[in-house]
C-alpha positions as CSV (number, residue, x, y, z in Angstrom):
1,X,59.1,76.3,116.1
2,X,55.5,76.8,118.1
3,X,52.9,78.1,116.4
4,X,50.5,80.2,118.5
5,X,47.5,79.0,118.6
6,X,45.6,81.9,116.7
7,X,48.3,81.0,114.0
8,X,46.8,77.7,113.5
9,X,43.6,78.1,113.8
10,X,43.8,81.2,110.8
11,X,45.8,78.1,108.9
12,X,43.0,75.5,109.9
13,X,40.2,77.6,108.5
14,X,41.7,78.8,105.3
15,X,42.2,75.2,104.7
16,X,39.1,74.2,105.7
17,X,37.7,76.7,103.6
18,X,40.2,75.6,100.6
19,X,38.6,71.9,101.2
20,X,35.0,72.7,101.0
21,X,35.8,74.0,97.6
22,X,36.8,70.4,96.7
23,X,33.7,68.8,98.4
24,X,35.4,68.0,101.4
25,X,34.0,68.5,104.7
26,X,36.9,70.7,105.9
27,X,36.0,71.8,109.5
28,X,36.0,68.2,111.1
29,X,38.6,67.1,108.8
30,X,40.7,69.6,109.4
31,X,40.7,69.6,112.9
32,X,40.4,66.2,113.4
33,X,43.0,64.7,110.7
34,X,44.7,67.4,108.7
35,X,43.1,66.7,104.7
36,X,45.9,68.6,102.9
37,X,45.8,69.9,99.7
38,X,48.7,68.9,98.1
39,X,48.1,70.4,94.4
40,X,45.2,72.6,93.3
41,X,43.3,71.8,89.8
42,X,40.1,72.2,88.5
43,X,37.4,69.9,89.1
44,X,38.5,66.7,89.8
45,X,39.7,65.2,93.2
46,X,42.3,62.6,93.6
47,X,42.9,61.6,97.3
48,X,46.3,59.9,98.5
49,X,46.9,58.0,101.9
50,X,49.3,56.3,104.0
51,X,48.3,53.8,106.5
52,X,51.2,54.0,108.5
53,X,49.9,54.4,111.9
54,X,46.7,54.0,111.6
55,X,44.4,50.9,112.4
56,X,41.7,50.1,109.6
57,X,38.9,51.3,111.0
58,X,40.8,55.2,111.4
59,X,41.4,54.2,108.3
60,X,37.9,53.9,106.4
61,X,36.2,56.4,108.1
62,X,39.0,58.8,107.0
63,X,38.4,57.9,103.4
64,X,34.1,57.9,104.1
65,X,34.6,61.7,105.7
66,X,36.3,62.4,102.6
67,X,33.5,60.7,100.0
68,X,35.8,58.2,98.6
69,X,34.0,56.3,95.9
70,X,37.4,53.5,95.2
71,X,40.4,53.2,97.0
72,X,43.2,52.1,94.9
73,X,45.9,50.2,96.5
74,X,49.3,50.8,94.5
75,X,51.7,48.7,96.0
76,X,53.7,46.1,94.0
77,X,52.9,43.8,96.5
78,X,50.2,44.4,98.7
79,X,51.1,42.5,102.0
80,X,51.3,44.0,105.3
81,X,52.2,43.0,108.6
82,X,49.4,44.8,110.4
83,X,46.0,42.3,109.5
84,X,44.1,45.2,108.9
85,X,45.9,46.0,105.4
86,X,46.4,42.5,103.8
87,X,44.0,42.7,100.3
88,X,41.6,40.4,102.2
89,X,40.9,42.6,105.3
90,X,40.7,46.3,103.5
91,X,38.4,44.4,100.8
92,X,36.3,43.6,103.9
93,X,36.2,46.9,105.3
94,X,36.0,48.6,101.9
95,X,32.7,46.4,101.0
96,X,31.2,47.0,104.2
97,X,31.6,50.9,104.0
98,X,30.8,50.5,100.3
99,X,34.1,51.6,98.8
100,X,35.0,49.6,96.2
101,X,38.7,48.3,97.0
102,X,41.3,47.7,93.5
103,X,44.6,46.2,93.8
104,X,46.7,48.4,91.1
105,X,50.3,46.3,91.8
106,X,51.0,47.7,88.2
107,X,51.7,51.2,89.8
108,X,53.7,50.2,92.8
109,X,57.6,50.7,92.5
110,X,59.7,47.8,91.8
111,X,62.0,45.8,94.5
112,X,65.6,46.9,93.3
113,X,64.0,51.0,93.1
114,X,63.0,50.1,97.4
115,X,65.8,48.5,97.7
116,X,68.1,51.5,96.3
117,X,66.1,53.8,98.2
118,X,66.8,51.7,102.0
119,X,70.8,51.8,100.7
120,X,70.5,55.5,99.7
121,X,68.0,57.0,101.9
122,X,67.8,60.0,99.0
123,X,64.0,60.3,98.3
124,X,64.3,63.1,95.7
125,X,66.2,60.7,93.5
126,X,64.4,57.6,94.4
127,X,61.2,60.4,93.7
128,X,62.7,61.0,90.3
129,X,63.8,57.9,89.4
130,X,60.5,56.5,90.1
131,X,58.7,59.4,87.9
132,X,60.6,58.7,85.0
133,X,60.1,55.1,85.2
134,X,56.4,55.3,85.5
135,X,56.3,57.4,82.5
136,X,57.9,55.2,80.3
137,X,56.5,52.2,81.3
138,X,53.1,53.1,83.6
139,X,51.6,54.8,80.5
140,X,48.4,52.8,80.3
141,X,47.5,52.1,83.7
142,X,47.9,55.6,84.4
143,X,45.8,56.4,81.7
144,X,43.2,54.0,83.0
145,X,43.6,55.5,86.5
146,X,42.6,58.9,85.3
147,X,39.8,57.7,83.0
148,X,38.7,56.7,86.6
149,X,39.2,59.1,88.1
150,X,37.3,61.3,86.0
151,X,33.8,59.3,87.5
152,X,34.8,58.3,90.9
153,X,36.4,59.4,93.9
154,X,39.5,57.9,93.9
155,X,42.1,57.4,97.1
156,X,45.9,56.1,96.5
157,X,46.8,54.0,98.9
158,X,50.1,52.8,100.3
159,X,52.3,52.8,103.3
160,X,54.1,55.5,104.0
161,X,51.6,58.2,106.1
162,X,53.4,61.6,104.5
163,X,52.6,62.0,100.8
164,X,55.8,63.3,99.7
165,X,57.5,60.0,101.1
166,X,55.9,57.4,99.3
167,X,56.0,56.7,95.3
168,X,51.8,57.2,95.1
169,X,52.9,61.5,95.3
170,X,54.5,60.5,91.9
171,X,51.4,58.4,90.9
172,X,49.0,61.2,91.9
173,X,51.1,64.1,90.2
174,X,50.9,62.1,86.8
175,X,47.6,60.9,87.2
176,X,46.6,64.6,88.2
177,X,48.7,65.9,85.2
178,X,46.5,63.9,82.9
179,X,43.4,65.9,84.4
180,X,44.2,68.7,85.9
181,X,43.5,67.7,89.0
182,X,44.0,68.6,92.8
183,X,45.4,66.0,95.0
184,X,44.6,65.8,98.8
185,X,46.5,63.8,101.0
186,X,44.6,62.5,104.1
């Protein structure tokens, strides 16, 4: 379906306006790379991203437009095929742009729960598989995560562009739980 194009930009500025709120410079973002606010809290901002294509550079000055402080990489094991997202290359980029890059492998899901998810291809379970998991054992990384998160701006990062197909929308949702937080995914 085709949205008319007074349609979207009513949609663009309410969530530009909705972003400002949060600190985020909604009127280029908006139009230029859709910030969306996933979950609305009170205070604190916790950003998620995908780098799914995107090339490194798109990448960091998404997360400079957006005042990102520490981008958190949560993937068990943070290897890439593209160079610019090996640990190395976004440590690079990060220190140039001065964003402190973390390796978090702690909060990235496990092989077999991937590996059940290529076989099943059924997200929602995979999604609450994963949340239970992370609650039982993620406890105190999370914790430490949101203790972070209340000083610094803090981006998720993982693979997977959309938010609500990659395990860091379950990271974010119990970091942000701990808080009361909003969550934008860039």
């Amino acid at each position: 379906m085709r949205r008319s194009g007074q349609t979207l930009a009513k949609r663009r500025a309410a969530n530009a306006q909705a972003l400002a709120a949060f600190g985020v410079d909604g009127n280029e973002s908006i139009e230029a790379h859709c910030f969306r606010c996933v979950r609305k809290g009170n205070g604190i901002t916790l950003f998620t991203v995908g780098y799914e294509r995107r090339s490194g550079d798109e990448l960091i000055a998404l997360l400079r437009q957006a005042g990102v402080e520490c981008l958190v990489d949560v993937r068990d094991k943070p290897i890439s095929r593209k160079p610019d997202f090996r640990p190395e290359a976004l440590q690079d980029r990060c220190d140039r742009a001065k964003i402190r890059y973390e390796s978090w492998p702690v909060l990235g899901s496990t092989d077999d729960q991937r590996r059940e998810l290529r076989q099943t291809g059924n997200f929602k379970e995979f999604r609450s598989r994963f949340r239970a998991y992370a609650k039982r054992h993620k406890g105190k990384a999370l914790d430490r995560l949101a203790k972070t998160a209340k000083t610094t701006k803090v981006a998720l990062l993982c693979y997977e562009r959309p938010h609500e197909e990659c395990h860091r929308s379950v990271v974010a949702d119990l970091v942000a739980d701990r808080l009361g937080a909003t969550i934008i995914a860039i």
